[in-house]
C-alpha positions as CSV (number, residue, x, y, z in Angstrom):
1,X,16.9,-10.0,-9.0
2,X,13.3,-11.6,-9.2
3,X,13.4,-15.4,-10.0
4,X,12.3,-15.2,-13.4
5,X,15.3,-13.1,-14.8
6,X,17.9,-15.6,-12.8
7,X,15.7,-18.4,-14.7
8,X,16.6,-16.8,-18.2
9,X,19.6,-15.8,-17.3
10,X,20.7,-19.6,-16.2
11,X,19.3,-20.5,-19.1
12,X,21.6,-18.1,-21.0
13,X,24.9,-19.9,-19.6
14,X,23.4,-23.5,-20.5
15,X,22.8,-22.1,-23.9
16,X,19.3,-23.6,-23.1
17,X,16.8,-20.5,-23.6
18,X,14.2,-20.0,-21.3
19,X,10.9,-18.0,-21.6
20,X,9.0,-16.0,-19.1
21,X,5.9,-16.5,-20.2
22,X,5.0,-18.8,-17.7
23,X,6.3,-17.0,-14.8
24,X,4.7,-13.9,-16.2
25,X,1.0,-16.0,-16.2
26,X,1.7,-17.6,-13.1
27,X,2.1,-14.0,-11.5
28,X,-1.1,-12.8,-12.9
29,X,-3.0,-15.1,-11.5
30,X,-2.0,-15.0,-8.0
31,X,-2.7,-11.7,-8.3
32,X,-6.4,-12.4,-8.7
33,X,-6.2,-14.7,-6.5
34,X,-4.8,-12.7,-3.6
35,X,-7.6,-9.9,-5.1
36,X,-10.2,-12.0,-4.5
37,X,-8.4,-13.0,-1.3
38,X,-8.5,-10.4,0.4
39,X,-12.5,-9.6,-0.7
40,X,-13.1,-12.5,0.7
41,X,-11.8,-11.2,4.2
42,X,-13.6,-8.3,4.0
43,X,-16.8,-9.8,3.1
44,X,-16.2,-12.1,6.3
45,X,-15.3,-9.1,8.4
46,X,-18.9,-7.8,7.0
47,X,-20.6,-11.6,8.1
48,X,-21.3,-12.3,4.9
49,X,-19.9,-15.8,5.3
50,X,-21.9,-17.1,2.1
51,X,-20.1,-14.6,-0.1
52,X,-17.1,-14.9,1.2
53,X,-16.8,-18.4,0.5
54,X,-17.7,-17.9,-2.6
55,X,-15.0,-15.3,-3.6
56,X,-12.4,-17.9,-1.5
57,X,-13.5,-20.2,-4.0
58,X,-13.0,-18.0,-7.0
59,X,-10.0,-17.4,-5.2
60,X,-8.8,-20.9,-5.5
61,X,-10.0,-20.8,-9.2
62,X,-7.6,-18.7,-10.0
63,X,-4.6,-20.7,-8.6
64,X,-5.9,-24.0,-10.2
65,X,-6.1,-22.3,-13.3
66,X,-2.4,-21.8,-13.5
67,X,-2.1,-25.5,-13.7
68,X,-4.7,-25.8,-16.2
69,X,-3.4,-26.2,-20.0
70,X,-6.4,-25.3,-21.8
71,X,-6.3,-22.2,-19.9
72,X,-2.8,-21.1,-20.8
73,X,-3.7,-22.0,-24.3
74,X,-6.5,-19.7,-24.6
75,X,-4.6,-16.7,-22.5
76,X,-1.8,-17.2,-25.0
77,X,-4.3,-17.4,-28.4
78,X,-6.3,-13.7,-26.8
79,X,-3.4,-12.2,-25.3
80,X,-5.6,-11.8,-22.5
81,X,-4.4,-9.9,-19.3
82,X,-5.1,-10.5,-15.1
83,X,-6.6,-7.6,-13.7
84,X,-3.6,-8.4,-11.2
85,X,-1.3,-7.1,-13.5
């Protein structure tokens, strides 16, 4: 059972309901970040060290983004998806 659905589920027996939501953003963007992860490796495979940085920092973008409250706003206001997904 993933760790979301024990989340709701705990929160079922504490009659304290629990959303998703979060785990479901937090999800999409690892995702992109493991994307752009693993285009980073290739590029460095290629020695194209300059653009692989770059795509490791995108990368990193991603992940901070999760943490980011302006950006979880404006997911939730477009209903915008990760290409992760």
């Amino acid at each position: 059972m993933p760790i979301e659905n024990r989340s709701v589920g705990k929160g079922k027996k504490e009659a304290k309901p629990r959303s998703t939501q979060e785990w479901e953003e937090a999800l999409c963007f690892a995702g992109d970040a493991l994307e752009k992860s693993r285009a980073a490796e290739t590029m460095r495979r290629d020695h194209l060290p300059n653009e692989a940085n770059t795509t490791v920092q995108e990368a990193m973008d991603f992940l901070k983004s999760r943490y980011d409250p302006s950006t979880l706003i404006y997911i939730a206001s477009t209903g915008l998806k990760s290409n992760a997904a």
